[in-house]
C-alpha positions as CSV (number, residue, x, y, z in Angstrom):
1,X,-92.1,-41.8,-46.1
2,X,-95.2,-44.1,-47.6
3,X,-97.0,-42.7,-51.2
4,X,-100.0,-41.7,-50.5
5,X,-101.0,-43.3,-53.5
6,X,-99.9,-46.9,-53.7
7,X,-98.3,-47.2,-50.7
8,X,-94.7,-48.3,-52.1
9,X,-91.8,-46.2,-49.8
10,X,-90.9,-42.5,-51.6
11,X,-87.4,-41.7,-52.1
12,X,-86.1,-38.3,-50.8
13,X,-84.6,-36.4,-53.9
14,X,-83.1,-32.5,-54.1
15,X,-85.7,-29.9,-55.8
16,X,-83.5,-27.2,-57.8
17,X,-84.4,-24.0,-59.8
18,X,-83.2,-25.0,-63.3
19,X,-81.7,-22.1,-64.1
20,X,-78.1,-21.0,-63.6
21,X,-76.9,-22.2,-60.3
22,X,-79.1,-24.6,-59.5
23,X,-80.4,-23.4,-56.1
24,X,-82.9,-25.4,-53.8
25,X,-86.5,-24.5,-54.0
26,X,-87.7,-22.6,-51.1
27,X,-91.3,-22.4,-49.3
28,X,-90.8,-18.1,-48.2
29,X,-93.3,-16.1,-46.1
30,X,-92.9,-12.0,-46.6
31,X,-92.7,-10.5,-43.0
32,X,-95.6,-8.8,-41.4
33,X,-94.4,-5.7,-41.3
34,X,-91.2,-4.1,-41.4
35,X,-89.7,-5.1,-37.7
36,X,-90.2,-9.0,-38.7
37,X,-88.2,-11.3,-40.2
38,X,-88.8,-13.2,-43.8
39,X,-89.8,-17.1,-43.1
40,X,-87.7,-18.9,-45.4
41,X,-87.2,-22.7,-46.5
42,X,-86.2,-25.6,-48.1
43,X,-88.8,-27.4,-49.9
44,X,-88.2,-31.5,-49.4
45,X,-89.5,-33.4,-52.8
46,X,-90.6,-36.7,-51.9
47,X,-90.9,-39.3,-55.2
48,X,-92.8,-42.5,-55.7
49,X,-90.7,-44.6,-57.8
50,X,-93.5,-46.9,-58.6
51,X,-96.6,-44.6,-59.8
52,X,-94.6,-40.9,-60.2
53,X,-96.8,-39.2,-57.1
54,X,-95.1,-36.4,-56.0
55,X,-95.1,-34.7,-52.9
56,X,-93.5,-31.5,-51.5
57,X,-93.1,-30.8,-47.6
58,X,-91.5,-27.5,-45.9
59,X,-88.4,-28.9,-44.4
60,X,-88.7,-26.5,-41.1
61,X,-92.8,-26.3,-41.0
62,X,-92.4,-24.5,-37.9
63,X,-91.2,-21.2,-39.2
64,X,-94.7,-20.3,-40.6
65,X,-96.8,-21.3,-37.1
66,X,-97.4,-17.6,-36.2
67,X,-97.2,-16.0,-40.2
């Protein structure tokens, strides 16, 4: 993936919650009403290693089409 910024290719690195067990940061939808499902997940960080720009993608964007 290309910054958006400067141009320079963006490495693909893992997003973790800090805390105790580390888990992946996740991009969640609540269900519509009781008979649905939760959309759930995991958030792709993308880094510029020449300017810092950040930038953060739903790995499976097609789980919140129809939320």
């Amino acid at each position: 993936m290309e910054c958006m910024r400067c141009g320079a290719g963006t490495k693909l690195v893992q997003l973790v919650d800090p805390g105790p067990g580390g888990c992946p940061i996740c991009a969640r939808a609540k269900p519509k009403s009781i008979w649905d499902s939760e959309k759930m997940c995991v958030v792709d960080c993308y880094v510029c290693p020449q300017c810092g720009h950040i930038e953060l993608t739903a790995s499976k964007p097609e789980l919140f089409r129809d939320i």
